[in-house]
C-alpha positions in Angstrom: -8.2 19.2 -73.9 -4.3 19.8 -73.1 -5.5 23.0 -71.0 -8.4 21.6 -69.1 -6.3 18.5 -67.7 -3.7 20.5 -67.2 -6.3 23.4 -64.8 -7.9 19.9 -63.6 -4.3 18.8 -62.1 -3.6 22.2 -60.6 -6.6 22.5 -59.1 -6.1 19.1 -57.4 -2.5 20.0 -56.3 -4.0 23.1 -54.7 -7.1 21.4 -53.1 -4.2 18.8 -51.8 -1.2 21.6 -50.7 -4.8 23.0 -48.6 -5.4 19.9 -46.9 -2.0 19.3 -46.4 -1.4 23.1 -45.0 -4.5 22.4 -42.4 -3.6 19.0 -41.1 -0.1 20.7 -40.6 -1.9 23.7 -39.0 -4.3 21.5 -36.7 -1.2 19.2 -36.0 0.7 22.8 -34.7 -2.4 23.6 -33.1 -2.8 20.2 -30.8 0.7 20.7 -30.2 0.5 24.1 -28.9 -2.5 23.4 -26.8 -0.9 19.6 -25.0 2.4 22.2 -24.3 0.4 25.0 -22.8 -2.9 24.0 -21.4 -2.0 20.4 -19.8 0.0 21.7 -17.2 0.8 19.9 -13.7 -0.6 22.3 -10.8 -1.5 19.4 -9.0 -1.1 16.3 -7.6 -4.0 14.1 -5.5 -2.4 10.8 -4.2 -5.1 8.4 -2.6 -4.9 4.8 -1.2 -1.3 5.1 0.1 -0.2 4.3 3.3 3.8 3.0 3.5 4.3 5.8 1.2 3.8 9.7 1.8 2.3 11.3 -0.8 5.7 13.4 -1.9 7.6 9.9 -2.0 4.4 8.7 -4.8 4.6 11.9 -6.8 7.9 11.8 -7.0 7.8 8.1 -8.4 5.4 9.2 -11.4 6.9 12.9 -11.9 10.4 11.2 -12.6 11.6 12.9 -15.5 12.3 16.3 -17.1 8.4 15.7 -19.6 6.2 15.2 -16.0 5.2 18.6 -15.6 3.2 18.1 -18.3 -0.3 16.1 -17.2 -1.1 14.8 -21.1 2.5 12.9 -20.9 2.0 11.7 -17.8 -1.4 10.4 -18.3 -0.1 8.6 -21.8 3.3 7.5 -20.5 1.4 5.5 -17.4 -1.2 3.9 -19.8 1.0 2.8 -22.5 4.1 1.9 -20.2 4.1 -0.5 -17.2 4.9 1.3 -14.1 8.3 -0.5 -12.6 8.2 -3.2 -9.3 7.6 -0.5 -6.2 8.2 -2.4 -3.1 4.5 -3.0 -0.9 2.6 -1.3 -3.9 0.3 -3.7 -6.3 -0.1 -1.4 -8.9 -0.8 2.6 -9.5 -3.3 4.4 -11.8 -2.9 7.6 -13.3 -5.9 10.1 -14.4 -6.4 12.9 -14.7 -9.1 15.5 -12.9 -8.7 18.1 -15.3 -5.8 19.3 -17.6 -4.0 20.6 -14.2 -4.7 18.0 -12.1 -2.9 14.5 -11.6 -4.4 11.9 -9.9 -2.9 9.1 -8.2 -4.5 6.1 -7.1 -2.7 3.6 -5.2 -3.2 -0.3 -4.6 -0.9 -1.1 -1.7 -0.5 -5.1 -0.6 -2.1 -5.5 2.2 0.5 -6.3 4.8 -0.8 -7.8 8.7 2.7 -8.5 9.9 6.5 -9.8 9.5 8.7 -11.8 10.5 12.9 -10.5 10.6 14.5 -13.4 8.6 18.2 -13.2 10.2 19.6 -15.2 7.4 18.8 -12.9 4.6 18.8 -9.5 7.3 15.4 -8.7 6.0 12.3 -8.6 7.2 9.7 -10.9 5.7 5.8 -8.9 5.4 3.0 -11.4 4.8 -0.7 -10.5 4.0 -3.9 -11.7 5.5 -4.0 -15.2 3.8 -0.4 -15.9 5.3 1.6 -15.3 2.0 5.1 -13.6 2.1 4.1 -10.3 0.0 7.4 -8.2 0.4 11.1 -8.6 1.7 12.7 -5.6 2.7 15.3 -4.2 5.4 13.0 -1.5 5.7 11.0 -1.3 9.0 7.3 0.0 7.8 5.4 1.5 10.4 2.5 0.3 12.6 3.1 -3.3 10.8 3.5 -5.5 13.8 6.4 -7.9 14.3 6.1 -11.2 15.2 8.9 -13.2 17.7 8.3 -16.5 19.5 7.9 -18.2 16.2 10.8 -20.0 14.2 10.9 -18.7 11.0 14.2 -19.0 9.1 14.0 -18.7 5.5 11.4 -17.8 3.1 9.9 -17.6 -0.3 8.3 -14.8 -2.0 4.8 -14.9 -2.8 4.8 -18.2 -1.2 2.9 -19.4 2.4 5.0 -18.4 5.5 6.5 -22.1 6.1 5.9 -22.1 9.9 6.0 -26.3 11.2 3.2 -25.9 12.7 -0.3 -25.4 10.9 -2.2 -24.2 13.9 -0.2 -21.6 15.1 -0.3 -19.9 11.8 -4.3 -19.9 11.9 -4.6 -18.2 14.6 -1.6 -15.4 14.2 -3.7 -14.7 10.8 -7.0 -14.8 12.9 -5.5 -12.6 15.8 -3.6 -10.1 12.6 -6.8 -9.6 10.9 -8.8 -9.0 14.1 -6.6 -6.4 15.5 -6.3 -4.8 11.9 -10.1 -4.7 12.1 -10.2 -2.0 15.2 -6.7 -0.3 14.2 -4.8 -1.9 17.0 -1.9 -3.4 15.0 1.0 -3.4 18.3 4.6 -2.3 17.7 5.4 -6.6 18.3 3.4 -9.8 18.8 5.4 -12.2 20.7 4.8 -16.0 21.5 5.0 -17.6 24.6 6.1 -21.2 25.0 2.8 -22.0 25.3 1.9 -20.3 21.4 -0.1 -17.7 23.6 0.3 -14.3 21.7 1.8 -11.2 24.1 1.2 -7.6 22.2 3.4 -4.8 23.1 2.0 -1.3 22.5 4.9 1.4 23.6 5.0 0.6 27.7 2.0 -1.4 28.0 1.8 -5.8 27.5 -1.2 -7.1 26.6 -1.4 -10.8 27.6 -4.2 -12.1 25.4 -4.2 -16.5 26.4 -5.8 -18.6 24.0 -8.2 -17.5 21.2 -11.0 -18.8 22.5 -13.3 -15.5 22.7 -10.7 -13.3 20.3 -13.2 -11.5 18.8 -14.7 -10.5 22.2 -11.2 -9.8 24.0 -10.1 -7.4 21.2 -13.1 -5.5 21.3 -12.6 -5.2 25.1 -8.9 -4.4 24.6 -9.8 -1.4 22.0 -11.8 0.1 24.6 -9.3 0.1 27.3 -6.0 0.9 25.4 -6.8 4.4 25.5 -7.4 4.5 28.9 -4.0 3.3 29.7 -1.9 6.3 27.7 0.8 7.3 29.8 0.8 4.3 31.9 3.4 1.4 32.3 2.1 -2.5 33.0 1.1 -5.2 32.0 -3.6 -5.7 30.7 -4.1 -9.5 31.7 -7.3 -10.5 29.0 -6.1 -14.4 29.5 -8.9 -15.0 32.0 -11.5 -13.2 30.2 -14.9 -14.8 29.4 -18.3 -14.1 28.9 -19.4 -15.3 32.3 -16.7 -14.0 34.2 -15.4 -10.6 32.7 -11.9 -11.0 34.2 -9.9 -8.4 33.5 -6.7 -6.5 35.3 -4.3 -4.2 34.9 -1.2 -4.5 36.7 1.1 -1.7 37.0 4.7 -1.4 37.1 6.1 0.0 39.9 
């Protein structure tokens, strides 16, 4: 009886020193494979815009582990990716074990305003909300002037005195974003008329009455005017009497 329980006992210690020996040797093997066949050879970036697609890369690849794509891919989904100035969020997938992909969700920023009392400049999104202060200028985001606009809060409503004027420079914002027109700077008269500048050329736009209509007008024309210096008066454009000039510097 002894000699059978002791053989029973062996025979379990060997069944369990097997199992043991292939978990170990499956373990190496998963290793082996995450080291050598996850490999970066790529990176697709998609959905930026303030950001080139070597400045997003190098934000994910940022350590001596990115190279390989299975770290990446589980560093991203089980650790929040830090505050990036204008950028919601950023996914990470992968394509294929080579292949990184990069999806980003930028805020979507209409305008700014430069606050001089904090020396940055204050981008707001299309419902009027301050989404991002920064000193840096982003491109083809218009700046606004003619407005007062001294301090303000992030995430918060741009706290211009006057309820009206802010309607309609988030109207005229999200009309010229709709036909890629966005001007270098939207300027206010004293009359809360809106001026655009685009490089040499002034755009005098009046009221908003017929926005819509003038815009379209305006995204027709622009082109026509490369290489020109002046001044496109929309102000007296209506429906009815389709008055529109250009008036050329001399």
């Amino acid at each position: 009886m002894r000699i059978r329980e002791e053989r029973k006992r062996g025979k379990r210690r060997r069944i369990g020193w097997t199992i043991a020996l292939i978990l170990v040797m499956l373990i190496a093997l998963g290793v082996f494979v995450a080291l050598t066949v996850f490999t970066v050879e790529d990176v697709v970036v998609e959905g930026n815009e303030v950001y080139s697609d070597h400045q997003i890369r190098s934000m994910v690849l940022n350590d001596k582990y990115s190279d390989n794509s299975l770290y990446v891919l589980c560093k991203y989904r089980l650790i929040k990716m830090g505050e990036v100035p204008f950028v919601d969020d950023m996914e990470v997938s992968l394509d294929s074990p080579h292949i990184v992909r990069i999806k980003v969700y930028e805020k979507g920023i209409l305008g700014c305003f430069y606050i001089d009392v904090i020396g940055q400049y204050a981008y707001f999104d299309k419902d009027g909300f301050v989404v991002e202060t920064s000193a840096e200028v982003i491109e083809d985001v218009p700046r606004v002037t003619g407005i007062t606009c001294n301090e303000v809060t992030l995430y918060e409503k741009l706290p211009l005195e006057d309820g009206r004027v802010l309607s309609r420079l988030l109207e005229l914002t999200q009309t010229l974003n709709k036909y890629n027109l966005a001007p270098q700077e939207i300027h206010y008269t004293d009359q809360k008329q809106p001026e655009l500048t685009y490089d040499s050329i002034k755009v005098v736009v009046g009221s908003d009455e017929y926005l819509s209509q003038k815009v379209v007008r305006l995204s027709t024309i622009l082109p026509q005017l490369y290489g020109f210096s002046g001044t496109l008066h929309l102000e007296d454009w209506t429906p009815e009497t389709t008055g529109i000039h250009f008036e050329r510097d001399m």
